[in-house]
Structures are given as C-alpha cells and as structure tokens.
C-alpha positions as CSV (number, residue, x, y, z in Angstrom):
1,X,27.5,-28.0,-1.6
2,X,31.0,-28.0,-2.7
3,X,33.4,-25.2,-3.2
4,X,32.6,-22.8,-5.7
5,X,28.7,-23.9,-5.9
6,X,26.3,-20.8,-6.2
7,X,23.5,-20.5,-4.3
8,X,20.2,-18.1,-5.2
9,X,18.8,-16.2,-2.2
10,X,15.9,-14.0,-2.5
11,X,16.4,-10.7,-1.9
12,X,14.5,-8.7,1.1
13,X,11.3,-7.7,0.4
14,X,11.5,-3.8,-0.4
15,X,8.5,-2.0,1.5
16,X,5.7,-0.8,-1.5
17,X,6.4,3.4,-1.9
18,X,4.0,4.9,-0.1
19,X,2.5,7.4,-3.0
20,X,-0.4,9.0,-3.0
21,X,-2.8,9.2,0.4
22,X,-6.3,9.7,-1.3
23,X,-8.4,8.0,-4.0
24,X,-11.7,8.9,-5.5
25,X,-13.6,6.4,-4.4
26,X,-13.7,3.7,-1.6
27,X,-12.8,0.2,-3.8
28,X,-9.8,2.4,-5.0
29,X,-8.7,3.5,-1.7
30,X,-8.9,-0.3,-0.3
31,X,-6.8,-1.5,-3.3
32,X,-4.2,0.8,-2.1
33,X,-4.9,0.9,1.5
34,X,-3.8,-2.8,1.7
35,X,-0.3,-3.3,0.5
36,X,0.5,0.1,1.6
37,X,-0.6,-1.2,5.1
38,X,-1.6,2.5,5.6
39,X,-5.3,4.5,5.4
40,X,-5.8,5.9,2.4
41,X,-8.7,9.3,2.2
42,X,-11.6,8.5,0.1
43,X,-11.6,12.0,-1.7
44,X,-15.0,11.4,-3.3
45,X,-16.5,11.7,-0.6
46,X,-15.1,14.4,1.5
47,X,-17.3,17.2,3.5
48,X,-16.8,20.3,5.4
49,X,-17.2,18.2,8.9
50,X,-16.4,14.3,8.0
51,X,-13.8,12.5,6.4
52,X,-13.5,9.3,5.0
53,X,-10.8,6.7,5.0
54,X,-10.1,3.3,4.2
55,X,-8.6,1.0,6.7
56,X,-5.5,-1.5,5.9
C-alpha cells in the first residue's frame, strides 16, 4: 500500500442493548436469551413459588 491508499476496517462489534428481561413465552425468551448472552424470565409461566428462565 502506498501513501495515501485507504484502508476499510470493521468497526468493533457493539454489545446488543440489553432491553427487556422477560418474554411471554419460552421460544421468545430463547430468541432473546441468546444474543443477549443473558437469562431471560419466561413470564407466561410464572407462579407464586417457581420461576422460569431461559438460559443463553
């Protein structure tokens, strides 16, 4: 590469937003669960003594 030759480099790779930490149901909750690299509560199914979560 000579003088004044441009090069493209890719930018970092931004981290997704972490939004929202439930979903309605579990296929939801994976969907978000895995780019988020984070659990994400399965509302739907939420009781008095359990919780529900989808794993990363």
């Amino acid at each position: 590469m000579g003088a004044g030759t441009a090069v493209a480099v890719p930018a970092p790779a931004q981290p997704m937003p972490l939004g929202p930490a439930g979903a309605e149901d579990a296929a939801s909750a994976l969907l978000m669960a895995r780019p988020r690299a984070r659990r994400i509560e399965v509302t739907g199914e939420r009781a008095d003594s359990t919780t529900t979560r989808a794993e990363p």
